[in-house]
C-alpha positions as a Markdown table, in Angstrom:
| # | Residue | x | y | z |
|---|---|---|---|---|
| 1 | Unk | 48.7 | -23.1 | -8.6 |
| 2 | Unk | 46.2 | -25.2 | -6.3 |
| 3 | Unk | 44.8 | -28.5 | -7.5 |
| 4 | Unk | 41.1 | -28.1 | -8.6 |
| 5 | Unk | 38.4 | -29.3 | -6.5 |
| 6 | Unk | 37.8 | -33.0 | -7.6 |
| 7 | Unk | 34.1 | -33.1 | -9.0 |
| 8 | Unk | 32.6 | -36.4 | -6.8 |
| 9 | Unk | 29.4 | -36.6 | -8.5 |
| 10 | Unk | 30.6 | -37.1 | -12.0 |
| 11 | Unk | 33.4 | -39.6 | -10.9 |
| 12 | Unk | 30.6 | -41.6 | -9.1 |
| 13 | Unk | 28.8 | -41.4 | -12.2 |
| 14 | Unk | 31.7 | -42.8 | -14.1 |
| 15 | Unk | 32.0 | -45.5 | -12.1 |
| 16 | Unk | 28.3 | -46.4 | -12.2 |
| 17 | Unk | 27.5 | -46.2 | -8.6 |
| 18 | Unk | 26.6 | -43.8 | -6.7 |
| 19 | Unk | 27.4 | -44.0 | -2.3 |
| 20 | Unk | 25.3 | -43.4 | 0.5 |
| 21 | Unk | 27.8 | -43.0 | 2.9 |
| 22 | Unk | 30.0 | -40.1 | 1.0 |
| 23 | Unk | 32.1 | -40.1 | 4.3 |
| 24 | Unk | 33.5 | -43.5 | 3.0 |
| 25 | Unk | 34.0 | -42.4 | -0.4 |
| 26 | Unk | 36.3 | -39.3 | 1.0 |
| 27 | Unk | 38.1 | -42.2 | 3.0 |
| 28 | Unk | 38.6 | -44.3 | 0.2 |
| 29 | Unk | 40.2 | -41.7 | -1.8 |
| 30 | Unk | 42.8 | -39.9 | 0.9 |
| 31 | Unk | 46.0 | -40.8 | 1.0 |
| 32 | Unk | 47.7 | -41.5 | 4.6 |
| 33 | Unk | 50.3 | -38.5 | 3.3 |
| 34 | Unk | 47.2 | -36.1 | 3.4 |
| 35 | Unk | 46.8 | -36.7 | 7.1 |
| 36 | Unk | 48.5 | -35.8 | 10.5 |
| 37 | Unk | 49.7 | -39.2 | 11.4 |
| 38 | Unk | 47.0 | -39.9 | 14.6 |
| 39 | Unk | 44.4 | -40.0 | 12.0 |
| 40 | Unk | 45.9 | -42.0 | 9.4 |
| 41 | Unk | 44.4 | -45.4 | 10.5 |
| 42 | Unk | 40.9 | -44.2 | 10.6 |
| 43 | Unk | 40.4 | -41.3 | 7.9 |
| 44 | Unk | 42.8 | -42.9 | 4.6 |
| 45 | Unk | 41.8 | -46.0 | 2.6 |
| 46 | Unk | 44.5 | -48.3 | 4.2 |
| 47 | Unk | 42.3 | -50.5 | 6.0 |
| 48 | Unk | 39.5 | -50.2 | 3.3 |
| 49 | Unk | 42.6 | -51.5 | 1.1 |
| 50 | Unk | 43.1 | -54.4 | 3.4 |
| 51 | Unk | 39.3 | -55.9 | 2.6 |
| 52 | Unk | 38.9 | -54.8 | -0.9 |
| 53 | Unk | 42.2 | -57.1 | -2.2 |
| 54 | Unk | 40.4 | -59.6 | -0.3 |
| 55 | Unk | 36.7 | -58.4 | -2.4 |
| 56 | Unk | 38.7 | -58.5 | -5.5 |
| 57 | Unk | 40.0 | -61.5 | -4.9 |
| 58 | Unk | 37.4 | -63.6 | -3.8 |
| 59 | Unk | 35.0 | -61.7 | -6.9 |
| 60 | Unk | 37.8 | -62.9 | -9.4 |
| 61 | Unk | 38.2 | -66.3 | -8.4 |
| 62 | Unk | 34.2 | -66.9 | -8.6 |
| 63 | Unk | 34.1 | -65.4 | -11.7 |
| 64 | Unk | 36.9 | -67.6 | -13.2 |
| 65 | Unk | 35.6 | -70.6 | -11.4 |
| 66 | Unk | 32.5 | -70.4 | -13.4 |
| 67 | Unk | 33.7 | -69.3 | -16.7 |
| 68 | Unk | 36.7 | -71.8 | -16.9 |
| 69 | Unk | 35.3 | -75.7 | -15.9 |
| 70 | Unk | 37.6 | -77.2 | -17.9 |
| 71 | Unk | 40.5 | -75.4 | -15.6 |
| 72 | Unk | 42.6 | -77.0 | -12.9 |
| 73 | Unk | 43.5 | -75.4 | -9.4 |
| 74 | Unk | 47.0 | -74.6 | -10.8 |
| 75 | Unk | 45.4 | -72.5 | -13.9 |
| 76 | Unk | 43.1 | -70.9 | -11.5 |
| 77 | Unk | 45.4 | -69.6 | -9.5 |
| 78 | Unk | 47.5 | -68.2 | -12.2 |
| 79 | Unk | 44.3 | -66.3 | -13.8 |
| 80 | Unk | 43.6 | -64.7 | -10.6 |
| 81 | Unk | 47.2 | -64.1 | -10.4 |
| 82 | Unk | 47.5 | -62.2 | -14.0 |
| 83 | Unk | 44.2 | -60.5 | -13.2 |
| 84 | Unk | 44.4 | -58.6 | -9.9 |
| 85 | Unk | 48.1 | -58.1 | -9.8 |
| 86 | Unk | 48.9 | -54.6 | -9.5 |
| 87 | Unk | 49.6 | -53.2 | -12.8 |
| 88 | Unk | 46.2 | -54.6 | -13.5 |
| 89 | Unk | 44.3 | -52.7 | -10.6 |
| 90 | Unk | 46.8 | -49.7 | -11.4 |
| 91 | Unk | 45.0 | -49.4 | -15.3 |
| 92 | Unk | 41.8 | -49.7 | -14.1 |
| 93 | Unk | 42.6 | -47.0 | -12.2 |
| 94 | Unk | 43.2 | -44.7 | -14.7 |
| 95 | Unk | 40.6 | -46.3 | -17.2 |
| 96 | Unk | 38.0 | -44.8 | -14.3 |
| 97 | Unk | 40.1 | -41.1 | -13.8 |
| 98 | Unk | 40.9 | -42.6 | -9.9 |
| 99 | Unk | 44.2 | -40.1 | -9.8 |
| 100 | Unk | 42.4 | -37.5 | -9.8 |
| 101 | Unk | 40.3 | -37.8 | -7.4 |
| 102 | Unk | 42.7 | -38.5 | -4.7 |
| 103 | Unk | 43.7 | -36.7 | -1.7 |
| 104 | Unk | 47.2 | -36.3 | -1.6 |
| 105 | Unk | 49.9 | -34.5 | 0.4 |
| 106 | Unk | 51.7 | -31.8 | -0.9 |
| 107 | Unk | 55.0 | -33.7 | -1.0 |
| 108 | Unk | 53.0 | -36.6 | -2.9 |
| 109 | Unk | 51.2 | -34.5 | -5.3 |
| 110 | Unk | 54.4 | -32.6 | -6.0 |
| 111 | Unk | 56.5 | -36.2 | -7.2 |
| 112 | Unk | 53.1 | -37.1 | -9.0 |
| 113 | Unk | 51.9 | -39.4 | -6.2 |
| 114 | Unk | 48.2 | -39.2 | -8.6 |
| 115 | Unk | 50.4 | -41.3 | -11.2 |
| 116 | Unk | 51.9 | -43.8 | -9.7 |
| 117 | Unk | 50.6 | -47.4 | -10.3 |
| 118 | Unk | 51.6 | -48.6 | -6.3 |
| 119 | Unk | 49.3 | -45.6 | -5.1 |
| 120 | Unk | 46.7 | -45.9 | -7.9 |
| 121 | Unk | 46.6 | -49.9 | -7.3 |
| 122 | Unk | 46.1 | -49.6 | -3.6 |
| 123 | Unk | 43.5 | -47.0 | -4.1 |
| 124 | Unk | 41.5 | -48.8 | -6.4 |
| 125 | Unk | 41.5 | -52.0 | -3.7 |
| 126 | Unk | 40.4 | -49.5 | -1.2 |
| 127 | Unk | 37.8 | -48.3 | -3.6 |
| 128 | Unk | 36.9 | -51.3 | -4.2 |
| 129 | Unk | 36.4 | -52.2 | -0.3 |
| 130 | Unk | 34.2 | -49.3 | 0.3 |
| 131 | Unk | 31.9 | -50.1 | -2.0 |
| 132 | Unk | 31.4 | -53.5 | -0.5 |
| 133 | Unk | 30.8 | -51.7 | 3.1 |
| 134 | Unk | 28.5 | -48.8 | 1.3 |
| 135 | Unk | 26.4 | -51.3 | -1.4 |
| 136 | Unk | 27.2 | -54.9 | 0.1 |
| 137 | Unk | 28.6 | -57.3 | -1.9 |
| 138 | Unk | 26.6 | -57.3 | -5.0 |
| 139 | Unk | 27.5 | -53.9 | -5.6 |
| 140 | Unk | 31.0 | -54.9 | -5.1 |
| 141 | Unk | 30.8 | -57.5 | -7.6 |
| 142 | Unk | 29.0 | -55.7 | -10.0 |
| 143 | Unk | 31.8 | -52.7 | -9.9 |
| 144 | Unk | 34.7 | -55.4 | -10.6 |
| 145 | Unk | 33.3 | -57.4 | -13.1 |
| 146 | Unk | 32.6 | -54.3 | -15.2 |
| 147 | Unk | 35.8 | -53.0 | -15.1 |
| 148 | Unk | 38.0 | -55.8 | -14.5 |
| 149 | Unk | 36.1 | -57.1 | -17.7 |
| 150 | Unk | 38.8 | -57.2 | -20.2 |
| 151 | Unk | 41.4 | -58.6 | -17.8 |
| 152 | Unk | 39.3 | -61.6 | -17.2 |
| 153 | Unk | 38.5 | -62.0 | -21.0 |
| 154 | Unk | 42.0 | -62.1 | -22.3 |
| 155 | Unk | 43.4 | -65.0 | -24.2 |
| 156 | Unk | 46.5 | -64.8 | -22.0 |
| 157 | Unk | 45.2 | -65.5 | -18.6 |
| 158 | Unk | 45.7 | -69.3 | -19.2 |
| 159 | Unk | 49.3 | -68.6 | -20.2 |
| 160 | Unk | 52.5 | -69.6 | -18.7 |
| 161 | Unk | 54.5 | -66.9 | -16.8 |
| 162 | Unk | 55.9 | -64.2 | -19.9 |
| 163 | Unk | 59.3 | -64.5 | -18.8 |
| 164 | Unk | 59.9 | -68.3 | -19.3 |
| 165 | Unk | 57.5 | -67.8 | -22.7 |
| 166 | Unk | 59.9 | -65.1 | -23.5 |
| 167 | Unk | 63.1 | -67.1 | -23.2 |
| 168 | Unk | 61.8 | -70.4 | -24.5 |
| 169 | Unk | 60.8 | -68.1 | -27.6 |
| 170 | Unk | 64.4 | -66.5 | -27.7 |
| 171 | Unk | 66.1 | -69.9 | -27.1 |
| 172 | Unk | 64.1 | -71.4 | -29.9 |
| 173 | Unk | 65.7 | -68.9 | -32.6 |
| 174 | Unk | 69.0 | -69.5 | -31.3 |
| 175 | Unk | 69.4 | -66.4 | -29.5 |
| 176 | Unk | 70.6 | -65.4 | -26.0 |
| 177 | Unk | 68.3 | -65.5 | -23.2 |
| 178 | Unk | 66.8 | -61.6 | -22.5 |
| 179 | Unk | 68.5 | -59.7 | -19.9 |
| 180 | Unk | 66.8 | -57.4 | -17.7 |
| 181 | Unk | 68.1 | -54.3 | -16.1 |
| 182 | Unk | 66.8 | -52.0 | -13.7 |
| 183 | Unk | 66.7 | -48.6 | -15.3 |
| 184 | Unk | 65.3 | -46.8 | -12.0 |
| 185 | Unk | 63.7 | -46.7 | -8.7 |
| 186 | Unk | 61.5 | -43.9 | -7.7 |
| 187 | Unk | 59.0 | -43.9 | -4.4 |
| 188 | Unk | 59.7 | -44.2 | -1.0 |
| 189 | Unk | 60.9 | -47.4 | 0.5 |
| 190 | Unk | 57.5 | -48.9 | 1.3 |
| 191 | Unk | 56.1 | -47.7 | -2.3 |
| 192 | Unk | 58.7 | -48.2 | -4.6 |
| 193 | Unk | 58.2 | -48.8 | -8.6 |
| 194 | Unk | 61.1 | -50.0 | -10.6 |
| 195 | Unk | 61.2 | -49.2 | -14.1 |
| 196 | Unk | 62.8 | -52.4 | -15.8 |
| 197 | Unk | 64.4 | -52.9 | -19.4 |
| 198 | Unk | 64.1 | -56.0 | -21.2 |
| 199 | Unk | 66.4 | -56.6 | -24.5 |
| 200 | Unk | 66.9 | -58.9 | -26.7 |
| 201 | Unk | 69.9 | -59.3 | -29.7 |
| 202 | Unk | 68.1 | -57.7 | -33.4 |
| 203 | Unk | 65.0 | -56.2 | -31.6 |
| 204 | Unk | 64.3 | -52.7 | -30.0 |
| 205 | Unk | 64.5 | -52.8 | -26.0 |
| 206 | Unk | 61.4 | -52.1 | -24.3 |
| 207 | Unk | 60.5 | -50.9 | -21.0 |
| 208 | Unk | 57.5 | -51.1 | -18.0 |
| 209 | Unk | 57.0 | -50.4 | -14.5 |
| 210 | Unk | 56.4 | -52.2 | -11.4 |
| 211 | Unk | 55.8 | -52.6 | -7.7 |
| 212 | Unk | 58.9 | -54.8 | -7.7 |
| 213 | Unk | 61.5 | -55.9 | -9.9 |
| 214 | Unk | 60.1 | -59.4 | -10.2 |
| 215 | Unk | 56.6 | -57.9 | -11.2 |
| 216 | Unk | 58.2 | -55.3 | -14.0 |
| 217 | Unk | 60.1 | -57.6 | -15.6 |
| 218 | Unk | 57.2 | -60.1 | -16.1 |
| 219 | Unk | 55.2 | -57.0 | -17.2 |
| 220 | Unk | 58.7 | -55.8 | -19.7 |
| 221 | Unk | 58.6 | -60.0 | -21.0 |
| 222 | Unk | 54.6 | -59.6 | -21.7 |
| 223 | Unk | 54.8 | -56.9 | -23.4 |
| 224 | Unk | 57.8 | -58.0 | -25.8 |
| 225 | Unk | 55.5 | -60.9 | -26.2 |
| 226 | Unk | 52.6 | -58.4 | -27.0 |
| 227 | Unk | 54.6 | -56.0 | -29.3 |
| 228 | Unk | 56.4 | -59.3 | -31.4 |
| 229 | Unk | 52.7 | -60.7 | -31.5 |
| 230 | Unk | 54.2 | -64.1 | -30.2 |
| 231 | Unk | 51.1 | -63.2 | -27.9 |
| 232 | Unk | 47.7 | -61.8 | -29.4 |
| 233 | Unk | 46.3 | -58.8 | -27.4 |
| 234 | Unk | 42.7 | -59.0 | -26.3 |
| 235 | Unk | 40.5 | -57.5 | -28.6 |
């Protein structure tokens, strides 16, 4: 059975703004695997990914440079860090219904390409860099401080990295440090997610995904931290 025809107008209108150029929306949501690979460059969102990380980040760091005076460079850093990495951009991608709106090739949209945090991250940078080119930059900065509002606002930006917090926690009640195992690896080489398992002796193991085995098992340690309530969610 065929994908339905994404509806454009009520995404845009999800997402509050609405594009001139609809051209560069179409770019910004296809896929290089959707296209012959001559016009890859200039008809998918790669190079609109390029500039929107860069959008994203410079939006982020202005935002947390005026909320946060009583910050430091280091803490800075490690805000923007927590906020734009890419399990971040991948839930705002979903939180907006991005995955469906993409163009996809078949062999992508058959191993549910539309699902994938490295694919929904990368989209929503390239999203985000359209909207620049389309609106300017206020548009832009509108766009990511409405949705990116709740990862700026939460009490564990400021926090150290979750897997030292996690194994300082675990080596304060006399327990072994948390080991992490790699319970699979899906995508193709240059998109791959790992899906990594952190445990710990007397409490249930829990799981989460990443770009990289470095980036899910921070995301597995947070969440431990989350679920045990060593950390307080945002509200």
């Amino acid at each position: 059975m065929s994908r339905p025809t994404p509806d454009r107008g009520a995404f845009e209108a999800a997402l509050g703004y609405s594009f001139r150029d609809k051209a560069l929306l179409e770019r910004a949501l296809t896929h290089s695997s959707a296209l012959a690979p001559t016009r890859r460059l200039a008809q998918s969102y790669q190079r609109l990914e390029f500039l929107g990380d860069r959008v994203l980040g410079l939006v982020v760091s202005e935002h947390l440079f005026r909320a946060h005076p009583d910050k430091d460079e280091g803490d800075l850093s490690k805000a923007l860090a927590a906020a734009v990495r890419k399990e971040s951009c991948a839930e705002v991608a979903r939180s907006i219904g991005l995955g469906a709106q993409l163009r996809l090739g078949k062999d992508e949209a058959r191993s549910g390409g539309a699902d994938k945090s490295a694919i929904l991250a990368d989209a929503l940078e390239g999203l985000i860099g359209a909207i620049y080119l389309d609106g300017g930059a206020d548009a832009a900065r509108d766009f990511v401080v409405t949705w990116f509002n709740q990862k700026l606002e939460e009490d564990v930006t400021f926090r150290r990295d979750p897997k030292t917090t996690l194994q300082e926690w675990a080596q304060a009640r006399g327990l072994e440090p948390p080991v992490y195992a790699v319970k699979s690896r899906t995508g193709p080489a240059h998109e791959p997610e790992f899906t990594i398992e952190v445990s710990l002796p007397g409490f249930s193991p829990l799981t989460a995904l990443g770009n990289s085995k470095k980036v899910a098992e921070n995301s597995a340690a947070r969440e431990f931290l989350l679920r045990e309530k060593v950390w307080k969610a945002a509200p």
